[in-house]
VEXDREN-2710 file (C-alpha; in Angstrom, 1 decimal):
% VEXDREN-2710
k/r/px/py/pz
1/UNK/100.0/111.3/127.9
2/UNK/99.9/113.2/131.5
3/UNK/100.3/116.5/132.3
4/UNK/98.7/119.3/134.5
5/UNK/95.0/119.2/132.3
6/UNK/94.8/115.1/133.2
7/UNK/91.4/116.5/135.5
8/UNK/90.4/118.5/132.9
9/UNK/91.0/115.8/130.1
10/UNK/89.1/113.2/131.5
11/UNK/86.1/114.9/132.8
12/UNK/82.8/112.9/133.2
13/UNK/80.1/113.8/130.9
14/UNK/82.8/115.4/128.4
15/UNK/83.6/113.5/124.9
16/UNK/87.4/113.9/124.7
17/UNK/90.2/112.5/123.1
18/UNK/91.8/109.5/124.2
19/UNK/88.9/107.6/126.8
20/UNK/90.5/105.0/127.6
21/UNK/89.4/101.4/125.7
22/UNK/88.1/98.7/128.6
23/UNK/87.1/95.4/127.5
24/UNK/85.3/92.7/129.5
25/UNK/85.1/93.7/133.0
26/UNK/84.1/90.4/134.3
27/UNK/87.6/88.9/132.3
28/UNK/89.8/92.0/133.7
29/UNK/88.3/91.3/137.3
30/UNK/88.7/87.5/137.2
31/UNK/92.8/87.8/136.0
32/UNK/93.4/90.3/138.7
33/UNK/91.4/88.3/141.6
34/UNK/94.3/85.9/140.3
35/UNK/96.9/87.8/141.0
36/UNK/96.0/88.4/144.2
37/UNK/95.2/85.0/145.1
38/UNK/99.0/84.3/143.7
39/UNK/100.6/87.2/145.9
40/UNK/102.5/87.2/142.7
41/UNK/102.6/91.1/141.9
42/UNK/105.7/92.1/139.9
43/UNK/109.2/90.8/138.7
44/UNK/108.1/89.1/135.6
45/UNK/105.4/87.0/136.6
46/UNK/103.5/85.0/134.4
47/UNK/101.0/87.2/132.9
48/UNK/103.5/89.5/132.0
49/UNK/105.2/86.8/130.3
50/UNK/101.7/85.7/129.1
51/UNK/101.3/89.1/127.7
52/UNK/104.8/89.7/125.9
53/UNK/104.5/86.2/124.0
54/UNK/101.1/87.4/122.7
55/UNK/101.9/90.8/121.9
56/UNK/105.0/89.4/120.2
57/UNK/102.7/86.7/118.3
58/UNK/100.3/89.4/117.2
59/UNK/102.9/91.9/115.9
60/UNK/105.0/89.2/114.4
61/UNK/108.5/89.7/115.9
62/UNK/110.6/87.3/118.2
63/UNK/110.8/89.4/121.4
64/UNK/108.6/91.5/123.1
65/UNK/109.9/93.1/126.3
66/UNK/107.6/94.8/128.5
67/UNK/107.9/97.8/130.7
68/UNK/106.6/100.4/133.1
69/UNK/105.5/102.8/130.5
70/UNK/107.0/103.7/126.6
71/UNK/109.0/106.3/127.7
72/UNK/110.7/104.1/130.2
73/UNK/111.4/101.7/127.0
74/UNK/112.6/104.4/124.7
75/UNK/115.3/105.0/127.1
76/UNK/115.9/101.9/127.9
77/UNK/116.4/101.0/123.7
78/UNK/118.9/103.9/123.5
79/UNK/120.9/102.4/126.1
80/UNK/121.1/99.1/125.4
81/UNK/121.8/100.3/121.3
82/UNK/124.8/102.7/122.5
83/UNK/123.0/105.6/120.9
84/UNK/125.1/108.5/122.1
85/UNK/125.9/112.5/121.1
86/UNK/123.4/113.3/119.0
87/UNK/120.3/111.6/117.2
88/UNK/118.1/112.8/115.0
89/UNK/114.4/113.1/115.9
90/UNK/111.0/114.6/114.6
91/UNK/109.8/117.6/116.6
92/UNK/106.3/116.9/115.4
93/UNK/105.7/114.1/118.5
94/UNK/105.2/113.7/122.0
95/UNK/107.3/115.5/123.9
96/UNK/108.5/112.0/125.8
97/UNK/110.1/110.9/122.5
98/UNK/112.6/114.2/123.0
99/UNK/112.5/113.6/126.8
100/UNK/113.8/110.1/126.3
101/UNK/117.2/110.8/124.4
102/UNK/117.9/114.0/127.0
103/UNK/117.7/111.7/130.1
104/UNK/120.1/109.4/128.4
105/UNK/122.6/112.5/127.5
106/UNK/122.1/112.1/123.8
107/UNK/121.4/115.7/122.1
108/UNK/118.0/115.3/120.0
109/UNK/118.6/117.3/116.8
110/UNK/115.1/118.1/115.7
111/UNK/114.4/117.2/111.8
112/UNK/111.9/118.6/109.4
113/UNK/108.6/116.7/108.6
114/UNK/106.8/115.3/105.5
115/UNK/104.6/117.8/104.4
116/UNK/102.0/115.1/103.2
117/UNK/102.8/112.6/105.3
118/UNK/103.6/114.9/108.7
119/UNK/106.7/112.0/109.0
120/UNK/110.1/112.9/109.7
121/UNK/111.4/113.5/106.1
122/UNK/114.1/111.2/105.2
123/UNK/115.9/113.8/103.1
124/UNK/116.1/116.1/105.6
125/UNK/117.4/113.1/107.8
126/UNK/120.3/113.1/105.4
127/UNK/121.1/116.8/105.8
128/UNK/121.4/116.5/109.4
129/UNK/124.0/113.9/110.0
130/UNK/127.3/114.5/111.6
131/UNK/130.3/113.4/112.7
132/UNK/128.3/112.9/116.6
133/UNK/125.2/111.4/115.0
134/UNK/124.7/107.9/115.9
135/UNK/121.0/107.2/115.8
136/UNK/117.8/108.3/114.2
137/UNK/114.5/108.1/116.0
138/UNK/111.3/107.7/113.5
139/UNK/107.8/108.4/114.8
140/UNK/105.0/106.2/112.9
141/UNK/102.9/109.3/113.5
142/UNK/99.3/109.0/114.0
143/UNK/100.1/104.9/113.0
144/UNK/101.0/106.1/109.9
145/UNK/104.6/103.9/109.0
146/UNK/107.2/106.3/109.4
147/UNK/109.2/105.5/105.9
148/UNK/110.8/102.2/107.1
149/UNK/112.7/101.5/103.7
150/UNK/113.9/105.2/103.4
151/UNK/115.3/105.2/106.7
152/UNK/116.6/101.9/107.0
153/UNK/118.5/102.8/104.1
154/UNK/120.1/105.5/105.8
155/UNK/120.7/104.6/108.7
156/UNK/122.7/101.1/107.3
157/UNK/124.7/103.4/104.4
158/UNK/125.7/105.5/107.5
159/UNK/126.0/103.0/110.4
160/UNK/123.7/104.3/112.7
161/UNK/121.3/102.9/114.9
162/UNK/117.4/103.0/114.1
163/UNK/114.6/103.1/116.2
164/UNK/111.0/103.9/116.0
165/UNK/109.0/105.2/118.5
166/UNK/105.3/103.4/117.7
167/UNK/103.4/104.5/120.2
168/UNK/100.9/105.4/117.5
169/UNK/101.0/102.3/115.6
170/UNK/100.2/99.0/117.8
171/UNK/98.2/96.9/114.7
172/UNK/99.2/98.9/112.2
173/UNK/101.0/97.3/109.3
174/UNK/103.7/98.6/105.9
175/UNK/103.9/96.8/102.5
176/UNK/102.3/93.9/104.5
177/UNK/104.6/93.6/107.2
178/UNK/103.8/94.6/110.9
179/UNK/105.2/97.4/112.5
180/UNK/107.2/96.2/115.5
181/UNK/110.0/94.4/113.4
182/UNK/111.4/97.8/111.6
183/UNK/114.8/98.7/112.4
184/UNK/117.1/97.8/115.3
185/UNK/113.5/98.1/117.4
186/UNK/110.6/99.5/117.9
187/UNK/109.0/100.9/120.9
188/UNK/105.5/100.8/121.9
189/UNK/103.0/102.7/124.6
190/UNK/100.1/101.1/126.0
191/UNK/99.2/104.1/128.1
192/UNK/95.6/104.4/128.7
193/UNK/94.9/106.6/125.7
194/UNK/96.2/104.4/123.2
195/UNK/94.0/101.9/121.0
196/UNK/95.7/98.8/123.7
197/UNK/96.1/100.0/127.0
198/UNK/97.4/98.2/130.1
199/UNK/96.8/101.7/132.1
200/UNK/100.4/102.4/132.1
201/UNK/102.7/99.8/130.2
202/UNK/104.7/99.7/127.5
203/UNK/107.3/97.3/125.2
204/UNK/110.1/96.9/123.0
205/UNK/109.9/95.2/120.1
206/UNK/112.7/93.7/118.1
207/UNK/114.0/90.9/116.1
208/UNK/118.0/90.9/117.8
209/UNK/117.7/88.4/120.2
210/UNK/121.0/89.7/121.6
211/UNK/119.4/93.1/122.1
212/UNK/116.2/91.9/123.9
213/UNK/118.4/89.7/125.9
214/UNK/120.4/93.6/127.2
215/UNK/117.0/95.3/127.1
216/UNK/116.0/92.6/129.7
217/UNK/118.9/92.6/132.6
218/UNK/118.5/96.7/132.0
219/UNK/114.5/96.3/132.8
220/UNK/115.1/94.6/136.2
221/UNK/118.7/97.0/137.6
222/UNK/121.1/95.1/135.4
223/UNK/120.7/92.2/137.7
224/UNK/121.8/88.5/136.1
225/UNK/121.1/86.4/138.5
226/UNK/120.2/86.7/142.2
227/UNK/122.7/89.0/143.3
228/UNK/124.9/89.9/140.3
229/UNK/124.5/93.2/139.1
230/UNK/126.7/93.1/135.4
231/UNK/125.5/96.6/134.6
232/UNK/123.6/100.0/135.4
233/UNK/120.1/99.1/135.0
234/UNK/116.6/100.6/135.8
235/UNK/113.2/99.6/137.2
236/UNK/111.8/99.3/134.1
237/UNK/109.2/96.3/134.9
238/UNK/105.7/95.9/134.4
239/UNK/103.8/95.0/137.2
240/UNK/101.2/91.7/136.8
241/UNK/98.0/94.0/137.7
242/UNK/98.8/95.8/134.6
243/UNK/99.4/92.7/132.4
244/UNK/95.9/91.2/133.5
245/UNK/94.1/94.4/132.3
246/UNK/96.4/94.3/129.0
247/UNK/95.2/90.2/128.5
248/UNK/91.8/91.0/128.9
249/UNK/92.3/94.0/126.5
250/UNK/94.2/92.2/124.1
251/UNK/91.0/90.1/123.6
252/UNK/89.1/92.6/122.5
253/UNK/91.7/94.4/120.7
254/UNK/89.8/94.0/117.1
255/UNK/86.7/95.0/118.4
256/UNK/88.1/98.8/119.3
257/UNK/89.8/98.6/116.5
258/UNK/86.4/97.8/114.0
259/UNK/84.9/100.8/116.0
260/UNK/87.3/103.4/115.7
261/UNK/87.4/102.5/111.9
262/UNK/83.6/102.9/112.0
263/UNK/83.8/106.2/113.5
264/UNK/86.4/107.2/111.2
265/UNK/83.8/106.2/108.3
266/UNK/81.4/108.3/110.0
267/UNK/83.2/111.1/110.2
268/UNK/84.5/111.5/106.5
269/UNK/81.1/110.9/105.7
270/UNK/80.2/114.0/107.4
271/UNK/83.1/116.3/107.0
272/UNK/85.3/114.9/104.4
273/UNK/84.7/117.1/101.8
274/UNK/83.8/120.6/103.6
275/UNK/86.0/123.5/102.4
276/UNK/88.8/124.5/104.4
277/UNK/89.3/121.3/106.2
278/UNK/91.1/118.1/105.5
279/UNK/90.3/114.9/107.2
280/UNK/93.9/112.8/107.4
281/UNK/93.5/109.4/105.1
282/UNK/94.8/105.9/105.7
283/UNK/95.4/103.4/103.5
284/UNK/92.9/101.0/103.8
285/UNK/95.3/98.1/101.7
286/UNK/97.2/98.2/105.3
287/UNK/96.0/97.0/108.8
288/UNK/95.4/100.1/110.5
289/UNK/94.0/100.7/113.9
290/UNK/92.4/103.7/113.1
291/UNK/92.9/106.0/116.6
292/UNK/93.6/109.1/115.2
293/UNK/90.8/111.2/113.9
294/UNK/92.8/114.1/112.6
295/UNK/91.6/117.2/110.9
296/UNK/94.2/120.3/109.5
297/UNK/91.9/123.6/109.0
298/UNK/93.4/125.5/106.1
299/UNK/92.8/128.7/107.9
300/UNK/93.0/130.5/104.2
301/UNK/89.7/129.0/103.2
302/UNK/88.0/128.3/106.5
303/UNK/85.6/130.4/108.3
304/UNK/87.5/130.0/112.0
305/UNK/90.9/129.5/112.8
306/UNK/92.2/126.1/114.3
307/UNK/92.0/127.5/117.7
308/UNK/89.1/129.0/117.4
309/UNK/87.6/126.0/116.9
310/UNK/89.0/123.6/119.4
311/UNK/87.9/126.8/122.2
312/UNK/84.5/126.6/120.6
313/UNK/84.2/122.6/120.5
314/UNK/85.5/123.0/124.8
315/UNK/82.3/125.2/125.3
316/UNK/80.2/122.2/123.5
317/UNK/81.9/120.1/126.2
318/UNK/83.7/118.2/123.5
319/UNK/87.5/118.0/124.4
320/UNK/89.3/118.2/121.2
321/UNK/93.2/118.7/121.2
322/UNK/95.7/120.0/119.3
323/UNK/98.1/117.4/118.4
324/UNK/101.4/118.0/118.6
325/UNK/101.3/122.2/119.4
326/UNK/103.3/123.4/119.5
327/UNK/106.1/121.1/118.5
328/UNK/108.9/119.9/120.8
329/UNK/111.5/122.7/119.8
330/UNK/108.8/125.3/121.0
331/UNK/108.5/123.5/124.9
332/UNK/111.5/123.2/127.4
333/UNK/114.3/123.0/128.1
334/UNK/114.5/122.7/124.1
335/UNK/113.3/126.2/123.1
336/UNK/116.2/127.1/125.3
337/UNK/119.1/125.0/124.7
338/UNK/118.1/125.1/120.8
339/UNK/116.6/128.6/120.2
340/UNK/116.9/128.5/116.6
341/UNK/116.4/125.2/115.9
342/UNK/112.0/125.8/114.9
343/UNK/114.7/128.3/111.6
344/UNK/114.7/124.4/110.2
345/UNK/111.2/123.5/110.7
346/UNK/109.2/125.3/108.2
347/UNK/106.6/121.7/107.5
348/UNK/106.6/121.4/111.5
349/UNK/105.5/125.0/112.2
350/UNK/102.8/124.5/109.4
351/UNK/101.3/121.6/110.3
352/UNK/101.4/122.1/114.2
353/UNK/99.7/125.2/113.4
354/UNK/96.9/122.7/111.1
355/UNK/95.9/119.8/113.4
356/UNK/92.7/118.9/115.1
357/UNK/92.5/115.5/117.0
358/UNK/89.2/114.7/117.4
359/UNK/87.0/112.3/119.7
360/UNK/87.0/108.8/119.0
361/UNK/87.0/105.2/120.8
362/UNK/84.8/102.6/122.6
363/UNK/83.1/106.0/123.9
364/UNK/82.0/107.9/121.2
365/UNK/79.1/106.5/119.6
366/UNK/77.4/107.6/116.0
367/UNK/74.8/110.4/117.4
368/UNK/78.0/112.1/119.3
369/UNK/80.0/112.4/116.1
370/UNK/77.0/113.6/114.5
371/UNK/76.7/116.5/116.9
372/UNK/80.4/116.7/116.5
373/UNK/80.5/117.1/113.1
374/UNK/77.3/119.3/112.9
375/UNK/79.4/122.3/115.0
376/UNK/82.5/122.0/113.2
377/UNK/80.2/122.6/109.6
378/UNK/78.4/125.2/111.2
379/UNK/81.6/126.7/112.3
380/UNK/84.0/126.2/108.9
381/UNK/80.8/127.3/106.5
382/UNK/79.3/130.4/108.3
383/UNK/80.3/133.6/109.5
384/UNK/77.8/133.4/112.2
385/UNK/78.5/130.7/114.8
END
């Protein structure tokens, strides 16, 4: 997730959202002393291949194909689907998700959310498909599952194409089954702020072997073979530096996980039940990875506003964020090719309006989310802080 506040973001001696997860050091430093000893640095070596096998083991699907980054694989799914005109698409995301349909030509329409779930909302979906629409784009926000059935549905009565952006939701699990194998595919990040990180990286995930075989010649400029370009293509690869730091991750991928669920434990311990905010729940009967401390300030019943609050967490040198202000339709060039689209997105508004992401990770420990926890009481309950 870059952009222009990266400095600010990740300044030392700050707690802040999204520290990136580093496992062994002595592991990371002894598969990249590797590499170099190969001179083996990029076009699919073998601890990228290493890494897609395991990544495709773990999440329980056939192919894994890895890339660059996620927003490089989002695009790259579009294309090799033939999603084209329009497709419909949750504002409530990362902007990249949007991004990743307007650098392919196809026009994201921007869909209502869940208002319990903050999901795209499949009957809304519904409402929004035309004569151009020839893909939906689900976000399993937050690693919440993104209604899989609901939307599957859909998209098969109405012969679209369905992808879902998991960026969110590496680990995470619906009715039992992984996430990774819903839909045509499903796209993964494993940017530094996510619960697996390979610094920059990211996959595709599918099931259609005929698909991952496309999604493969597009990743390296459509070449098959040698010297036979079949098609237009991208640089899409990952590089083996970043698959070394992603295998020695990957090892230690259930211990971040056991600790952000422990500091999510924490936390609702602390604030779960204070007036005028709501901690976001997961259901603990699926495999979650737990990233995403989220509270929504019900600004009728608490003592400070949303913003209020993050600006007074920033003075405590605790970099909270607002996740996802102020939704896609409000940030360009959307708000200007679709000036009226945010008429449509009553639940979006709300709820961007709401959220607080809060600290969490391999660096936050139990005294720092008691401090945490202690200012945002102080500020909700009194009149005085």
């Amino acid at each position: 997730m870059t952009n222009h506040n990266e400095d600010r973001i990740f300044t030392p001696g700050y707690l802040h959202v999204g520290k990136p997860n580093i496992g062994n050091r002595a592991d990371i430093l002894r598969r990249i002393n590797g590499v170099l000893d190969t001179h083996r640095l990029t076009n699919h070596g073998p601890l990228v291949r290493e890494l897609e096998q395991r990544i495709a083991d773990y999440h329980q699907v056939k192919h894994c194909v890895a890339t660059c980054n996620g927003t490089v694989a989002l695009g790259m799914a579009l294309r090799a689907l033939g999603i084209t005109g329009e497709a419909i698409v949750p504002s409530f995301t990362f902007v990249a998700t949007a991004h990743a349909l307007l650098w392919q030509g196809i026009k994201p329409v921007f869909c209502d959310i869940d208002p319990v779930t903050a999901n795209l909302d499949p009957n809304q979906v519904e409402r929004l498909i035309t004569a151009k629409t020839t893909g939906i784009i689900g976000v399993h926000l937050w690693g919440r599952p993104c209604a899989p059935n609901d939307l599957t549905h859909i998209a098969r009565q109405r012969g679209l194409k369905l992808v879902f952006d998991a960026a969110h939701a590496f680990g995470c699990s619906y009715q039992g089954r992984m996430i990774g194998s819903f839909g045509d595919a499903e796209v993964l990040s494993f940017h530094a702020t996510k619960v697996f990180n390979t610094a920059e990286g990211g996959a595709v995930l599918t099931n259609n072997s005929e698909l991952a075989d496309r999604l493969r010649y597009i990743r390296n400029f459509g070449f098959a073979g040698y010297d036979n370009v079949t098609q237009l293509g991208v640089n899409g690869k990952m590089n083996e530096l970043c698959a070394a730091l992603g295998l020695a991750n990957l090892e230690d991928i259930e211990t971040f996980i056991a600790c952000n669920q422990r500091n999510y434990l924490e936390y609702r311990s602390l604030i779960g039940n204070l007036t005028g905010l709501e901690l976001l729940a997961y259901n603990s009967a699926e495999k979650n990875n737990w990233q995403y401390v989220i509270a929504m300030i019900d600004e009728k019943r608490s003592r400070v506003s949303r913003d209020d609050l993050v600006a007074l967490l920033h003075r405590h040198r605790i970099l909270a964020r607002r996740y996802f202000w102020p939704g896609c339709h409000r940030m360009e060039p959307y708000r200007t090719l679709f000036p009226h689209a945010g008429e449509r997105l009553k639940q979006t508004e709300t709820i961007a309006d709401k959220v607080i992401v809060l600290p969490t990770g391999s660096g936050v420990n139990e005294a720092d989310i008691h401090r945490i926890c202690g200012i945002i009481a102080a500020a909700v309950t009194k009149t005085d802080t």
